[in-house]
C-alpha positions in Angstrom: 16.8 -3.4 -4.5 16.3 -0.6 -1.6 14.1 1.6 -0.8 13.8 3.6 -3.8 13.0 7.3 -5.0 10.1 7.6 -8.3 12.8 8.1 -10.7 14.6 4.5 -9.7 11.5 3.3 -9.6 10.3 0.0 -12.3 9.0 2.3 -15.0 6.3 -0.5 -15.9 4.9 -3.3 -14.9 2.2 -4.1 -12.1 2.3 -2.5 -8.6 1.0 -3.8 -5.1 -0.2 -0.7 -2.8 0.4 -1.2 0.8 -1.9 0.4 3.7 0.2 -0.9 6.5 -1.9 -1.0 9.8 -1.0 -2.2 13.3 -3.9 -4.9 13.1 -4.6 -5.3 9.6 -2.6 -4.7 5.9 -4.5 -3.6 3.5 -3.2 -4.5 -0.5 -4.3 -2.9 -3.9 -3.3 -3.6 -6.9 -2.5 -1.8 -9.8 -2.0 -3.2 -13.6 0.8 -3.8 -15.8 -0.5 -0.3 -18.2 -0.7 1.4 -14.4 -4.1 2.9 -15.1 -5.8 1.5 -12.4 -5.6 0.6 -9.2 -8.0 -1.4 -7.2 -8.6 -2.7 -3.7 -7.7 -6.8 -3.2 -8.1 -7.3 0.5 -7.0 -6.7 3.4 -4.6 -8.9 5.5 -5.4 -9.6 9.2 -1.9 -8.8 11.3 -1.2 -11.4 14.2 1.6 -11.7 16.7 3.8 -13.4 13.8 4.4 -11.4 10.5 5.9 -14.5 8.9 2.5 -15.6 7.7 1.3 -11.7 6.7 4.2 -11.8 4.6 3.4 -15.2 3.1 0.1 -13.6 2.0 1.9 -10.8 0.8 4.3 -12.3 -1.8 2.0 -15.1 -2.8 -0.1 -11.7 -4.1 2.7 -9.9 -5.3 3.8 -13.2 -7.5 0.1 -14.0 -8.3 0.0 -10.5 -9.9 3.5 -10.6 -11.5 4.3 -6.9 -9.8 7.5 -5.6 -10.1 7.5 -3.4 -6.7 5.3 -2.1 -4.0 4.1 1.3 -2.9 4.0 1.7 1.0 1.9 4.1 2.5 3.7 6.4 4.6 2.1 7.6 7.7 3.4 11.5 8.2 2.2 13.9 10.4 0.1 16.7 9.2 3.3 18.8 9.2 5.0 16.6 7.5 7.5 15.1 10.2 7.6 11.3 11.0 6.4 9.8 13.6 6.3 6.3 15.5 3.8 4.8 12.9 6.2 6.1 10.2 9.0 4.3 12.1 6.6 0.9 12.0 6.2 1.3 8.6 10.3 1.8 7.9 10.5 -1.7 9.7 7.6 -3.3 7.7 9.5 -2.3 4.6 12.9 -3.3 6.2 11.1 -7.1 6.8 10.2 -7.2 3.1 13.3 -6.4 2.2 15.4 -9.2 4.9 12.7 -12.0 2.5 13.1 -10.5 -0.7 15.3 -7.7 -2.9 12.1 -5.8 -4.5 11.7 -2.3 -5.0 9.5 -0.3 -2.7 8.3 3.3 -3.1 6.8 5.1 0.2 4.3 7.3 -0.4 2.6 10.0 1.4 -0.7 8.4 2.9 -2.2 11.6 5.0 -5.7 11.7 4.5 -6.3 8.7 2.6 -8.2 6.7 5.0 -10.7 9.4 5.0 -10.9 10.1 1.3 -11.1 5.8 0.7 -14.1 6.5 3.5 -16.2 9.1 1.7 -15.5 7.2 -2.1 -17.3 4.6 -0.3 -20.0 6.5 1.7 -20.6 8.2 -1.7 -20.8 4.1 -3.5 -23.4 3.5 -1.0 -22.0 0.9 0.7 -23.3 -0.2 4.2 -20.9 0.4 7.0 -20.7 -3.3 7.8 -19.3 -3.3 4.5 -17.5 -0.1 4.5 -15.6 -1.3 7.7 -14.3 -4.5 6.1 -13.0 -2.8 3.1 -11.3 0.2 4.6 -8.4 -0.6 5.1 -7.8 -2.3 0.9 -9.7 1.0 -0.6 -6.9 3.5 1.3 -4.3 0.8 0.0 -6.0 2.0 -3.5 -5.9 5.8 -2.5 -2.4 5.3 -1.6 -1.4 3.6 -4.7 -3.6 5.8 -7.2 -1.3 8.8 -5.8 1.9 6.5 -6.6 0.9 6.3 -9.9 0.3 10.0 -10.8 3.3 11.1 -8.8 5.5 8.3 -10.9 3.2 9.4 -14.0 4.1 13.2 -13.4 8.4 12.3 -12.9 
């Protein structure tokens, strides 16, 4: 299956949320009932994606999802740029290993707003720092789930 648009989209079933990163890839999880989605971890990106990908699927089939939501880097104005592009060829990896749907969606701001959820929890920066990148994968796929919720 493609790259897909919310209303081709798996109706149910439990998600993966992807903050894709040029050093790290940071996964959430959402539920089979979608109500929730929470950080899992984040994946350290080397020089080979074969074993980031390993990581990936074992995760996706651990979880029984049906699909993953990719955050999508744009620019404030809306227009793609070169981390967009990485992104695209992330997705186009996943795709060359396995035919699973995948959902892009809008990531602007959510690094920051995964940032002050956490400054808010209290959590040390130490702390903060090594869950970043899993709580914007959360962010990203809380907004997938009230965009799919709302189409």
């Amino acid at each position: 299956m493609p790259i897909t648009a919310p209303d081709q989209f798996p109706a149910t079933g439990a998600l993966l949320g992807l903050d894709p990163g040029t050093k790290t890839l940071g996964v959430a999880s959402a539920d089979a009932l979608r109500m929730l989605s929470s950080p899992v971890e984040t994946i350290p990106r080397g020089k080979k994606l074969a074993p980031v990908l390993d990581r990936l699927f074992h995760l996706y089939d651990d979880r029984g999802a049906v699909g993953i939501v990719m955050g999508l880097p744009l620019n404030m104005d809306g227009t793609e740029g070169p981390r967009a592009q990485s992104v695209r060829a992330l997705a186009w990896h996943i795709l060359q290993r396995r035919d699973i749907p995948i959902l892009f969606q809008d990531e602007r701001l959510s690094t920051a707003e995964a940032e002050q959820a956490m400054i808010a929890a209290d959590l040390p920066r130490k702390r903060r720092a090594e869950r970043i990148d899993a709580s914007a994968a959360a962010v990203i796929l809380n907004d997938a789930l009230q965009r799919l919720a709302n189409s």
